[in-house]
LOMI-787151 format. One record per atom (N, C-alpha, C): x, y, z; residue number from 0. Coordinates in steps of 0.1 Angstrom, whole numbers, padded with zeros to 4 digits. Last residue first. Example, Ala and Ser with C-alpha at 12.3 -4.5 7.8 and 13.67 -1.06 7.14 Angstrom:
REM residues 2
((0128,-0022,0071),1)
((0137,-0011,0071),1)
((0129,0000,0079),1)
((0132,-0057,0078),0)
((0123,-0045,0078),0)
((0132,-0033,0078),0)
This chain:
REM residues 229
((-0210,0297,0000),228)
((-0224,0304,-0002),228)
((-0221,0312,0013),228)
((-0172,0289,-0011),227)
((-0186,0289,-0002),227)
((-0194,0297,-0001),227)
((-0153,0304,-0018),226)
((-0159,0300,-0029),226)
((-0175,0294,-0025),226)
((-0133,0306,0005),225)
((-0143,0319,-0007),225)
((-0153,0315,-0009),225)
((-0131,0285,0010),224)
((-0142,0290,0020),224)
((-0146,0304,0012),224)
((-0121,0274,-0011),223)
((-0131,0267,-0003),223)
((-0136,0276,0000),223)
((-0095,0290,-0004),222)
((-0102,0292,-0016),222)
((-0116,0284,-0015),222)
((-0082,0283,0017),221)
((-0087,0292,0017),221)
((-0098,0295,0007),221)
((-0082,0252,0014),220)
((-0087,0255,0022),220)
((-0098,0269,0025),220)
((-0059,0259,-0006),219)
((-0068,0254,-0009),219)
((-0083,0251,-0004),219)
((-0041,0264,0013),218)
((-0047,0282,0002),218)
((-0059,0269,-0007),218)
((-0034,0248,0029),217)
((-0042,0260,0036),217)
((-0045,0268,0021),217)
((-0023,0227,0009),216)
((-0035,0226,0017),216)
((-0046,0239,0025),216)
((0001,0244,0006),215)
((-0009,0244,-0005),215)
((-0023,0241,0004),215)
((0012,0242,0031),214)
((0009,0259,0027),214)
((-0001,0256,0014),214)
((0017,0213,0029),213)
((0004,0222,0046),213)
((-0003,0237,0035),213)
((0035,0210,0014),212)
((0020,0204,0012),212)
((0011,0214,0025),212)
((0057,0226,0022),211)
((0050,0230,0014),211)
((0039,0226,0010),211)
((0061,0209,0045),210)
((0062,0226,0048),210)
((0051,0227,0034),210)
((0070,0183,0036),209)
((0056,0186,0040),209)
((0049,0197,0044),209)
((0095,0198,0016),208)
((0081,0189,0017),208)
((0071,0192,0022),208)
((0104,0197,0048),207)
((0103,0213,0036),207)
((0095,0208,0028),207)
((0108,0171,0059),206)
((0101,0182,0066),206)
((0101,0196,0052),206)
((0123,0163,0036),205)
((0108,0160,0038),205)
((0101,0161,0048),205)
((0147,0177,0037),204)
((0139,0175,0026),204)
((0129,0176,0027),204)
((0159,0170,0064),203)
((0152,0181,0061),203)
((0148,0183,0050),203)
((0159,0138,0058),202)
((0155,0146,0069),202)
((0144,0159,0066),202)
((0177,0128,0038),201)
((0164,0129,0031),201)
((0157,0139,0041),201)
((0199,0119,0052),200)
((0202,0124,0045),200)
((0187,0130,0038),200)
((0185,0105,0079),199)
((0192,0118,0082),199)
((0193,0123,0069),199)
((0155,0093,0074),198)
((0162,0093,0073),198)
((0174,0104,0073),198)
((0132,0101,0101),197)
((0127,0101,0081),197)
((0150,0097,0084),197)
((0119,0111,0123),196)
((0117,0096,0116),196)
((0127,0093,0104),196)
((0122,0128,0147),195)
((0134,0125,0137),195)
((0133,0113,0131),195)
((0091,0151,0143),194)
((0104,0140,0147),194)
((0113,0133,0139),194)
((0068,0163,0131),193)
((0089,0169,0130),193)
((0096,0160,0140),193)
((0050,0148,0136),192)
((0056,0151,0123),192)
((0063,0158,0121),192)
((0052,0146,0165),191)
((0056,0135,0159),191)
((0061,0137,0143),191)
((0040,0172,0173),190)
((0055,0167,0180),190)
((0063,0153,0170),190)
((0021,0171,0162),189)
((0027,0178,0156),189)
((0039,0175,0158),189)
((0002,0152,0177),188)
((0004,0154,0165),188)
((0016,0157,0154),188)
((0009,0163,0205),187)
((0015,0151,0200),187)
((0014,0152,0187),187)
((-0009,0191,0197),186)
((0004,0191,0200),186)
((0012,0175,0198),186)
((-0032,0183,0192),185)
((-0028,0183,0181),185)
((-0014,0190,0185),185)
((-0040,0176,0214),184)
((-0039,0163,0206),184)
((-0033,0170,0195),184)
((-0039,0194,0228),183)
((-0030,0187,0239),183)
((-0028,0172,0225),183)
((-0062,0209,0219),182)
((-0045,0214,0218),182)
((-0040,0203,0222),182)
((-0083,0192,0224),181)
((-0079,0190,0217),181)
((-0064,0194,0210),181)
((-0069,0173,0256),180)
((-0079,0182,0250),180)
((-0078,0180,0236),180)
((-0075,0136,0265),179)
((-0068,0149,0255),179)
((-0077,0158,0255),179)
((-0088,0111,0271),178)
((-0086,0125,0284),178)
((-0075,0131,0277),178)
((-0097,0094,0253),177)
((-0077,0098,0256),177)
((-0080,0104,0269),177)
((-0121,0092,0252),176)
((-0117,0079,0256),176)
((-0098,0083,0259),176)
((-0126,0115,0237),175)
((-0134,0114,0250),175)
((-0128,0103,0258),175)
((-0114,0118,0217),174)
((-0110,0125,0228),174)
((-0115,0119,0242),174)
((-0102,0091,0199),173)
((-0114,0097,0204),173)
((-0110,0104,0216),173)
((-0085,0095,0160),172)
((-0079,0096,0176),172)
((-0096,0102,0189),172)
((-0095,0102,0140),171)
((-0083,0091,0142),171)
((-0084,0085,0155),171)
((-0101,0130,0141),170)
((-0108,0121,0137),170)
((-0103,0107,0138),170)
((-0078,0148,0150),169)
((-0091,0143,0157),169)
((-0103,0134,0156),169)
((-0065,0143,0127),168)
((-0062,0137,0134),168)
((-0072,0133,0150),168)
((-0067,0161,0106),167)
((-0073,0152,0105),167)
((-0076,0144,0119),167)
((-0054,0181,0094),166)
((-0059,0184,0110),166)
((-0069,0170,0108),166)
((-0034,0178,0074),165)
((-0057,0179,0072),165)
((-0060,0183,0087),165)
((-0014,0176,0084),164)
((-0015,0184,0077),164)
((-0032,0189,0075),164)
((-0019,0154,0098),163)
((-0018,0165,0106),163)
((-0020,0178,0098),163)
((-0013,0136,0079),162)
((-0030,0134,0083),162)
((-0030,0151,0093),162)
((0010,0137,0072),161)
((0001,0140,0065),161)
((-0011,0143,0068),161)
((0019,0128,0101),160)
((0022,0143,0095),160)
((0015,0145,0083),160)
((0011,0104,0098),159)
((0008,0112,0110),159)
((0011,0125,0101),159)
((0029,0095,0077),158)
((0012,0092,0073),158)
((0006,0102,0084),158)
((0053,0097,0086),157)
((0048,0100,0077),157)
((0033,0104,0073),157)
((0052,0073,0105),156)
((0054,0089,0113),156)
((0049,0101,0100),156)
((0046,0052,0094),155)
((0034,0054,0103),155)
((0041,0073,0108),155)
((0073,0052,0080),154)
((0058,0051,0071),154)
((0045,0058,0080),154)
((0091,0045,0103),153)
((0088,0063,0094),153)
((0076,0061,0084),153)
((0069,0034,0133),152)
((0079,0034,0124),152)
((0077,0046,0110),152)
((0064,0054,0166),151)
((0059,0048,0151),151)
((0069,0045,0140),151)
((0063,0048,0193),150)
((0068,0054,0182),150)
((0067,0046,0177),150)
((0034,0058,0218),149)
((0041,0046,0210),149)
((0048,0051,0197),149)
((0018,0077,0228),148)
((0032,0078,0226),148)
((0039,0068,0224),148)
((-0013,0069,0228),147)
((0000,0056,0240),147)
((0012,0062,0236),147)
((-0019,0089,0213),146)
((-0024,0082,0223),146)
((-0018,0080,0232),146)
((-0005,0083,0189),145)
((-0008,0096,0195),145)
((-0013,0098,0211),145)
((0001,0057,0185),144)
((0016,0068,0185),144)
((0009,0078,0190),144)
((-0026,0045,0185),143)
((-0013,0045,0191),143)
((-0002,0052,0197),143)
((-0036,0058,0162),142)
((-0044,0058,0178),142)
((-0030,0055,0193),142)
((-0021,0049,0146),141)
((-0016,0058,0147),141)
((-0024,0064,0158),141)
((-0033,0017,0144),140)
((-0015,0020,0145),140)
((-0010,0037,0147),140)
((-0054,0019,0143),139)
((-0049,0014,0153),139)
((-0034,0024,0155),139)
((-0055,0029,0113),138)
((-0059,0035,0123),138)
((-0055,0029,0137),138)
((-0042,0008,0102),137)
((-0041,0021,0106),137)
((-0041,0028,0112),137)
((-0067,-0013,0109),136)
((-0052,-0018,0112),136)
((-0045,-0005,0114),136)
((-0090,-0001,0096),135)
((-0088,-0005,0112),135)
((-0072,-0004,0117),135)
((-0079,-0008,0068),134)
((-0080,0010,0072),134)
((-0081,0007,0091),134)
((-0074,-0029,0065),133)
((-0066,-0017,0069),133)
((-0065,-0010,0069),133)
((-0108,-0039,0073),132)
((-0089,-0045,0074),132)
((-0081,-0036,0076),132)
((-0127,-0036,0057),131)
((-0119,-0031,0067),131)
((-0108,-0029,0077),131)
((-0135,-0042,0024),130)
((-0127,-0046,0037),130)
((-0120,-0035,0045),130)
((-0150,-0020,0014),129)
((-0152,-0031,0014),129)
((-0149,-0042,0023),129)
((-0163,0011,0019),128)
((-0154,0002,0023),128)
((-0156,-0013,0025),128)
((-0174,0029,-0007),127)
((-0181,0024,0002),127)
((-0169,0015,0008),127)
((-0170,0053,-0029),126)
((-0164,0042,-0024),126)
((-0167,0036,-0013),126)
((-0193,0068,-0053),125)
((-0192,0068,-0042),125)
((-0182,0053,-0039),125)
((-0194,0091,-0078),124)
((-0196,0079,-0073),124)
((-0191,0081,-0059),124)
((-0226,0118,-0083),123)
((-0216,0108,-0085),123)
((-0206,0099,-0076),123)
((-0250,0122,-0081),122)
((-0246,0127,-0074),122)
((-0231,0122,-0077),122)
((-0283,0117,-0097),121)
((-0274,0108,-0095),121)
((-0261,0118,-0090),121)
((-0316,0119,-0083),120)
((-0302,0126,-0095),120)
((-0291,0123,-0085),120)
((-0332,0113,-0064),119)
((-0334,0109,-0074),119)
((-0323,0111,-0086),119)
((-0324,0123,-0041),118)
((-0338,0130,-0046),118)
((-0341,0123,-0062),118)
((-0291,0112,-0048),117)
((-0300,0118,-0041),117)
((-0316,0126,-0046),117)
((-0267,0089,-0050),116)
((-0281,0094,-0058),116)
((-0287,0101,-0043),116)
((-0236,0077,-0062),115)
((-0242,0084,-0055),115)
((-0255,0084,-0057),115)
((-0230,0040,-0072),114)
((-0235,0059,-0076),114)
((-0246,0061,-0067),114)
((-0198,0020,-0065),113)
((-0214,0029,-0059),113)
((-0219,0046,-0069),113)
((-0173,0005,-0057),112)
((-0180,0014,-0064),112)
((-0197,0015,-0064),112)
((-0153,-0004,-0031),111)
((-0170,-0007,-0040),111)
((-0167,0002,-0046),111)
((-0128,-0013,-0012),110)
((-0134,-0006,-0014),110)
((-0145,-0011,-0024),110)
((-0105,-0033,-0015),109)
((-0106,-0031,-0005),109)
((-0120,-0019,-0002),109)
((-0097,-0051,-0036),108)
((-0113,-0054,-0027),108)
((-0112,-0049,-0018),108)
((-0083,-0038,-0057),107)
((-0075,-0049,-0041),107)
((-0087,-0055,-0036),107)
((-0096,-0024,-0073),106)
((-0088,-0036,-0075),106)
((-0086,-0044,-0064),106)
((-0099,-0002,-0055),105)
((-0114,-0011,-0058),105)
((-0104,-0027,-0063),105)
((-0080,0007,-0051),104)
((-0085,0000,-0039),104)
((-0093,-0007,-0037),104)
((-0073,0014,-0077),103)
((-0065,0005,-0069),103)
((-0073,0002,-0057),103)
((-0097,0040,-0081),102)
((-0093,0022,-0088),102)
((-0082,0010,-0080),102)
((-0084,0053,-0058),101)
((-0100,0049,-0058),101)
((-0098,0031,-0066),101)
((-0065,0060,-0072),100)
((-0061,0052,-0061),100)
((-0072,0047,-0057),100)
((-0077,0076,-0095),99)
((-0067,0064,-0099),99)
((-0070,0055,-0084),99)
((-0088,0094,-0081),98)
((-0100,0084,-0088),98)
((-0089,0073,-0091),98)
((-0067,0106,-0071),97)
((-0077,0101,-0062),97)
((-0089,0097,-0069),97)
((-0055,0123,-0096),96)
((-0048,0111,-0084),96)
((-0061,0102,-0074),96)
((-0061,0142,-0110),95)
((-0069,0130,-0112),95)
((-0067,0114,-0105),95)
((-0032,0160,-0100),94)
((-0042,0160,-0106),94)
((-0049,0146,-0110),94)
((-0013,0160,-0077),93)
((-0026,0163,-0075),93)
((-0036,0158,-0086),93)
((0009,0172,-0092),92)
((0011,0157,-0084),92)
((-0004,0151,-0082),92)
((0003,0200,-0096),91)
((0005,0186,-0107),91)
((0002,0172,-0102),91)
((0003,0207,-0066),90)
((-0014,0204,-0078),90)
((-0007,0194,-0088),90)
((0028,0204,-0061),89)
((0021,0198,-0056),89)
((0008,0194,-0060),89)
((0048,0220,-0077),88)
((0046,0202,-0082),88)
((0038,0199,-0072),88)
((0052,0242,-0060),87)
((0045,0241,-0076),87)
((0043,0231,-0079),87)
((0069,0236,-0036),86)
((0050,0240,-0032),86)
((0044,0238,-0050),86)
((0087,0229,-0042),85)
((0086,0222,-0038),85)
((0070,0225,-0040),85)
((0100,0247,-0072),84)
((0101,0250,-0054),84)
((0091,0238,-0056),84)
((0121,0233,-0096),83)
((0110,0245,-0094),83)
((0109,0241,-0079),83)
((0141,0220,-0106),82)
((0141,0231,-0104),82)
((0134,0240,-0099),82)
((0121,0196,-0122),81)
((0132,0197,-0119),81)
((0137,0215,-0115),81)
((0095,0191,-0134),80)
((0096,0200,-0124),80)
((0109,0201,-0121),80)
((0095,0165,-0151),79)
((0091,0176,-0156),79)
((0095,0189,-0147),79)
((0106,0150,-0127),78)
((0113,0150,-0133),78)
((0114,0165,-0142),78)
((0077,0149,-0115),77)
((0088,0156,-0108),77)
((0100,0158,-0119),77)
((0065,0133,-0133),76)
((0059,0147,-0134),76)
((0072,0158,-0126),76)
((0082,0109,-0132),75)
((0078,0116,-0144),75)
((0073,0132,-0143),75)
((0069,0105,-0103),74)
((0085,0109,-0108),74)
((0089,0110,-0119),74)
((0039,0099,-0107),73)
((0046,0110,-0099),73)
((0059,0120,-0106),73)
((0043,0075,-0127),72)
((0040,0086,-0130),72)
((0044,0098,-0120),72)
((0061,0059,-0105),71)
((0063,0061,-0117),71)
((0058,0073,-0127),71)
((0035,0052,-0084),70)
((0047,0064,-0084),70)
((0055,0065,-0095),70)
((0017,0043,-0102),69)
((0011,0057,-0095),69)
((0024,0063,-0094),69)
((0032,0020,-0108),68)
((0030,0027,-0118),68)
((0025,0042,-0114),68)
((0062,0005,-0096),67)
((0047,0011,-0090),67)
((0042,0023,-0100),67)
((0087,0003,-0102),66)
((0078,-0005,-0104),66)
((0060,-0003,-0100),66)
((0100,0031,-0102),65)
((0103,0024,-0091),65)
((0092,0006,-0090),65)
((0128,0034,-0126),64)
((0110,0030,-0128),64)
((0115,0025,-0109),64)
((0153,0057,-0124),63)
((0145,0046,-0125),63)
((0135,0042,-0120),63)
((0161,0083,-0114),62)
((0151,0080,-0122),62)
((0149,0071,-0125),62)
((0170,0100,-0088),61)
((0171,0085,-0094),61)
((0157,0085,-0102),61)
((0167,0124,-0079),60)
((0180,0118,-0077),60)
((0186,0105,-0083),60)
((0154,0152,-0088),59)
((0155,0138,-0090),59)
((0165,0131,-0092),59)
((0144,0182,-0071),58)
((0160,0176,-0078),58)
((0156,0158,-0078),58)
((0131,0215,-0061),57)
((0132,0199,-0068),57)
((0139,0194,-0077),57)
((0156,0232,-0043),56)
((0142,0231,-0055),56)
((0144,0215,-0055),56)
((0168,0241,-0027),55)
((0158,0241,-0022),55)
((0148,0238,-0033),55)
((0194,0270,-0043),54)
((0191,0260,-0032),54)
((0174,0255,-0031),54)
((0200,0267,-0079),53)
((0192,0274,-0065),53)
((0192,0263,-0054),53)
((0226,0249,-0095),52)
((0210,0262,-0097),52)
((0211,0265,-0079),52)
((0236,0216,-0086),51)
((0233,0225,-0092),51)
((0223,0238,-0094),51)
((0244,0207,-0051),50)
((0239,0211,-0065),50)
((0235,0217,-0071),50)
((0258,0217,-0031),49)
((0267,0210,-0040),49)
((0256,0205,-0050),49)
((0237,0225,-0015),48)
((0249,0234,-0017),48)
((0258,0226,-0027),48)
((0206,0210,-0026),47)
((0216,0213,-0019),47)
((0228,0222,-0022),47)
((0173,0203,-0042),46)
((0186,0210,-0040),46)
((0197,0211,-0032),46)
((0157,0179,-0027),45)
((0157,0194,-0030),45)
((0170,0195,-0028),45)
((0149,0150,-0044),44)
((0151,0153,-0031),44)
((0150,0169,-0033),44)
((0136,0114,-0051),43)
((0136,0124,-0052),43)
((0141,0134,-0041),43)
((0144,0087,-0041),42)
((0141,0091,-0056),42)
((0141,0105,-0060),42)
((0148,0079,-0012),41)
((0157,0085,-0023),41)
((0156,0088,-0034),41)
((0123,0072,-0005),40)
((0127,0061,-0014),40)
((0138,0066,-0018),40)
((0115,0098,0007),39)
((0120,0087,0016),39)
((0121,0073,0009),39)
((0104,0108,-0017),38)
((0117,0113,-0012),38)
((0118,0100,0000),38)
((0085,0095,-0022),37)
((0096,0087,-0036),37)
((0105,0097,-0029),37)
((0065,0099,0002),36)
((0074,0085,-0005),36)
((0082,0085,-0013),36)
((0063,0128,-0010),35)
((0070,0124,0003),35)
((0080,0109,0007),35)
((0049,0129,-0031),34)
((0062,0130,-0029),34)
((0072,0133,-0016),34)
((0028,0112,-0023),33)
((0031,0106,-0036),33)
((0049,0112,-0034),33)
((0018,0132,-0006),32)
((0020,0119,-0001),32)
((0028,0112,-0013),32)
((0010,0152,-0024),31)
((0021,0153,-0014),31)
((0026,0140,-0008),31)
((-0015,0143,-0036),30)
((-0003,0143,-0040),30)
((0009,0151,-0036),30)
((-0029,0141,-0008),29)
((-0027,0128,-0017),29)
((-0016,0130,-0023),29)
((-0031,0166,-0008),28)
((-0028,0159,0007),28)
((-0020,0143,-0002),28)
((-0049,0178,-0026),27)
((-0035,0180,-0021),27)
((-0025,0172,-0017),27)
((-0068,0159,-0018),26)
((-0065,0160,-0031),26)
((-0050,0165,-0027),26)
((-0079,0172,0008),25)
((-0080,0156,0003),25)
((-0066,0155,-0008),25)
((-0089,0198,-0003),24)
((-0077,0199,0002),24)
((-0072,0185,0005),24)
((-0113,0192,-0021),23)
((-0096,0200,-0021),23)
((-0086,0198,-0014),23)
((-0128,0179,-0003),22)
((-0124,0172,-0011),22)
((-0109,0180,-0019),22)
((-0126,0179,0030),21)
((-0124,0182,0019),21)
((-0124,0179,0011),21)
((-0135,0146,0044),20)
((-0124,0158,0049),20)
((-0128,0165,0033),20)
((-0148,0122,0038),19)
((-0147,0128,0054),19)
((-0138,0142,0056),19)
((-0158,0111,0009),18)
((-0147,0119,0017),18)
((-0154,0123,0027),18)
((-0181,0082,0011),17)
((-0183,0096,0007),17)
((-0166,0102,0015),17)
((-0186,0060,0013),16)
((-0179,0057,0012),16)
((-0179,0074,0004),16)
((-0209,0057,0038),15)
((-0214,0062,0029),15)
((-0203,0060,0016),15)
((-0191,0034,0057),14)
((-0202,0033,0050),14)
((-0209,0040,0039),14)
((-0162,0046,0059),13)
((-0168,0040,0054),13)
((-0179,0028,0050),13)
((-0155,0075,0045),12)
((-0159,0073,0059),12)
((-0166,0057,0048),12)
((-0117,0081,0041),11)
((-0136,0075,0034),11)
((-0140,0071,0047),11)
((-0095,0088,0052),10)
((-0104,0097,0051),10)
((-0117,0098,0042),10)
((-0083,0060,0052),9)
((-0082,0069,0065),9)
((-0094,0081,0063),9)
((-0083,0057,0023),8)
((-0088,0047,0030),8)
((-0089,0059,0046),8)
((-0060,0082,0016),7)
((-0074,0078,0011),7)
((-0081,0072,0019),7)
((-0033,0068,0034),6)
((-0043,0079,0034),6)
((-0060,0082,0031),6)
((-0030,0048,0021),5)
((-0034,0044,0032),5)
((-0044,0058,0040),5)
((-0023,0058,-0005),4)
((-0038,0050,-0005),4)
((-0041,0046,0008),4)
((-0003,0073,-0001),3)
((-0014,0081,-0004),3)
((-0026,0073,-0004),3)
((0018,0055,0008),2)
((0011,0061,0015),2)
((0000,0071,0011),2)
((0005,0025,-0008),1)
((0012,0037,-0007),1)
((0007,0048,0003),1)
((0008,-0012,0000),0)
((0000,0000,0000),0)
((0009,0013,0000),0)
């Protein structure tokens, strides 16, 4: 599983199999996840003082197929990006990603396909959860780290700081059963997605990374709430 489909699965609620969180800002979140993996794959990284151009841009370190066709595409599109700041490849990454991983989950049995319908007019589709397996298992696993301060291995510290990015995490995690406030939950949250998971050489990459998925997440956020009645 990638971390954008463990993601996905984390934010279908799943009976209606409708998004639980934005669907913009969902979307972001997903293709930041896409380059957060192929940077903790070494595939991809930002700039440094002994590379080439500007500090801080996107730089592909390895181009070979990583066998995984969603990330394969990704690192095609990063490749296209080579030089540009971290926050511009995030919509690219973004685009049509979350019907693809929809198909992969329907592929695995882990999810349905469904059309929406309300009042009679069809609403479009819906992923209902098929097996709940591991989206539970997940979820377990980051009820945990937040909770029980159980450290999480860097996949599960990863997935925390994505889900932090959505402020998602009160949804993950039940207040009423932690005795957390909610500051007190989205401080462990946060404590954990700048902990020292990620690999020292890849480190500060993918904290500036996930710097730039949050800033896209909030202007997509913002534009929502324009764009709202």
């Amino acid at each position: 599983m990638l971390l954008a489909e463990d993601l996905l699965l984390l934010v279908t609620d799943g009976a209606s199999g409708r998004l639980s969180a934005p669907a913009a800002q969902v979307d972001v979140v997903l293709g930041g996840a896409n380059l957060v993996e192929l940077a903790m794959m070494n595939k991809v990284g930002l700039s440094g003082q002994w590379d080439q151009g500007k500090l801080g841009r996107i730089i592909v370190r390895d181009q070979a197929p990583t066998g995984d066709e969603v990330l394969d595409a990704a690192l095609g599109i990063l490749g296209a990006h080579q030089g540009k700041k971290p926050i511009t490849v995030v919509r690219p990454l973004s685009k049509n990603l979350r019907g693809k991983l929809y198909e992969r989950l329907l592929l695995g049995g882990l999810v349905r396909a469904e059309q929406g319908r309300a009042f009679g007019v069809f609403r479009g589709q819906r992923w209902p959860v098929q097996d709940s397996d591991q989206q539970a298992r997940v979820r377990r696993l980051m009820a945990r780290a937040l909770l029980e301060q159980a450290k999480p291995e860097p996949r599960g510290a990863a997935l925390i700081a994505l889900v932090h990015v959505l402020g998602y995490e009160q949804k993950i995690a039940d207040l009423r059963e932690c005795g957390l406030s909610r500051q007190q939950l989205w401080e462990r949250a946060e404590e954990l997605a700048r902990g020292n998971w990620a690999a020292e050489p890849a480190r500060q990459a993918i904290w500036e990374m996930i710097g730039a998925v949050a800033t896209a997440t909030s202007a997509a956020k913002a534009i929502g709430a324009i764009n709202s009645p």
